[in-house]
C-alpha positions as CSV (number, residue, x, y, z in Angstrom):
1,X,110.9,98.7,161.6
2,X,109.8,100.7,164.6
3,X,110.1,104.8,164.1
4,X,112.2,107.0,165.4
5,X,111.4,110.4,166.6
6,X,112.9,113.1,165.3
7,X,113.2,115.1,162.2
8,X,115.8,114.9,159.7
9,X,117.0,118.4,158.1
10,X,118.7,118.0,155.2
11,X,120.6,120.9,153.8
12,X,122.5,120.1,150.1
13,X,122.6,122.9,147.2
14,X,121.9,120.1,144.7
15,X,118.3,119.2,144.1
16,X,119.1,116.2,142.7
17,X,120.7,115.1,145.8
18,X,118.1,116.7,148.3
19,X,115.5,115.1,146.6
20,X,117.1,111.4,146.3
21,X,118.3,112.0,150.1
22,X,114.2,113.1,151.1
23,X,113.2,109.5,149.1
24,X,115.3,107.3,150.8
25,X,115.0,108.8,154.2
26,X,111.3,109.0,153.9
27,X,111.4,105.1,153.1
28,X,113.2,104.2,156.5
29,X,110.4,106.1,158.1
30,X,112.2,108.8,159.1
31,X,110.4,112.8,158.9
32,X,112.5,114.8,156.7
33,X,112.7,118.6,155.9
34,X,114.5,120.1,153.2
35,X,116.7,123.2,152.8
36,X,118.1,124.7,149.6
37,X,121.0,126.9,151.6
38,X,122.0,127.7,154.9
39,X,120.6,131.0,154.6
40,X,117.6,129.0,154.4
41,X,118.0,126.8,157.5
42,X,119.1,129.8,159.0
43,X,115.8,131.8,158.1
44,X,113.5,129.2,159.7
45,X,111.7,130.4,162.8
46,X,110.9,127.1,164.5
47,X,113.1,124.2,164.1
48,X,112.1,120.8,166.2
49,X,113.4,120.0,169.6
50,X,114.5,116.3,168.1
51,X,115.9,115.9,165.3
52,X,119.3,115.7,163.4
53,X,120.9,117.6,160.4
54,X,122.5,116.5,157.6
55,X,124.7,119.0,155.6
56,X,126.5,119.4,152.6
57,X,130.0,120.7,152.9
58,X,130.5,123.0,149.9
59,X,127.6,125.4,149.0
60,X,127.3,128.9,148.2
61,X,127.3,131.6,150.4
62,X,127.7,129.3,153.8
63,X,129.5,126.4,154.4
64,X,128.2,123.3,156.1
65,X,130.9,124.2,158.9
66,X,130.4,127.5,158.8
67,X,126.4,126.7,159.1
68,X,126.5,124.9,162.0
69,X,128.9,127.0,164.0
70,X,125.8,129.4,163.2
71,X,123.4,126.9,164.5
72,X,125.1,126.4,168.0
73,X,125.6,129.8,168.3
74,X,122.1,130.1,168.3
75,X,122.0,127.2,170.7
76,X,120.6,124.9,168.4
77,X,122.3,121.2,169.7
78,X,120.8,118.7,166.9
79,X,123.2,116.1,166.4
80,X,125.1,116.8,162.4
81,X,126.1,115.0,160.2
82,X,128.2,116.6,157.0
83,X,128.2,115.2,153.7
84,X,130.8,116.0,151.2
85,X,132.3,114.5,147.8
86,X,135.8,115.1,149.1
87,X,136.7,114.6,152.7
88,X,140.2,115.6,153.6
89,X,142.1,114.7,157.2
90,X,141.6,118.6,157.6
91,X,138.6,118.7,156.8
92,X,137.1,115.8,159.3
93,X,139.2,117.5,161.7
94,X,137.7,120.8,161.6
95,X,134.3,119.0,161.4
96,X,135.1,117.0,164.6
97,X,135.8,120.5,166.4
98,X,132.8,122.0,164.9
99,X,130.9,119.1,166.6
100,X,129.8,117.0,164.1
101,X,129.4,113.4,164.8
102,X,130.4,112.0,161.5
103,X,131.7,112.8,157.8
104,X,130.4,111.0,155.0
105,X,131.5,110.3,151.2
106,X,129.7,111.3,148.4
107,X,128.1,109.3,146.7
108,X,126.6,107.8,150.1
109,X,126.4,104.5,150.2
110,X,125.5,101.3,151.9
111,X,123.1,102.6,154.8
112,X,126.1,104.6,156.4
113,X,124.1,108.0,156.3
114,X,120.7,106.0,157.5
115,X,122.5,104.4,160.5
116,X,124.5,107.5,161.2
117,X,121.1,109.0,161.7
118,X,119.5,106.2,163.4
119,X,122.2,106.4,166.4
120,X,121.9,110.1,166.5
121,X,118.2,109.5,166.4
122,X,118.4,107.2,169.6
């Protein structure tokens, strides 16, 4: 399987699932960095010029929606993906306007999240 350029940020509160997400990524070949909180995406002084994020809806202090609005007022244009355990018709709406490219189920399964990322990748 060829690589794709790129790095993918992934921001989730849960270790556990930042962890598992770094694995798997990392196995499709894909570069992956890790944030705790948005505060900590947020906080970074350099993030790549290719790449795609992958965030958790509900964490503390800064929501995945919230976090991203943040991003593109910063002109930060990665493609997103959010990742929550409960996604609502409201919810994928307000994502879609936020300018995310997709909403995925927890638990992710399937390669759903891996393709998402591959065509954002392209």
């Amino acid at each position: 399987m060829a690589a794709i350029a790129g790095t993918v940020i992934v921001v989730d509160d849960d270790d556990a699932v930042r962890h598992s997400l770094k694995f798997a990524l990392e196995l499709e070949g894909l570069a992956v960095r890790l944030y705790r909180s948005g505060g900590d995406l947020l906080a970074e002084p350099e993030l790549p010029a290719t790449g795609c994020l992958v965030i958790d809806y509900h964490m503390p202090a800064i929501d995945g929606l919230d976090l991203v609005d943040r991003l593109r007022r910063r002109h930060v244009t990665l493609p997103a993906i959010l990742i929550t355990g409960k996604p609502t018709d409201e919810l994928r709406g307000r994502a879609a306007r936020s300018g995310f490219r997709q909403v995925l189920e927890k638990p992710l399964e399937d390669n759903a999240l891996v393709d998402s990322i591959r065509t954002a990748l392209a």
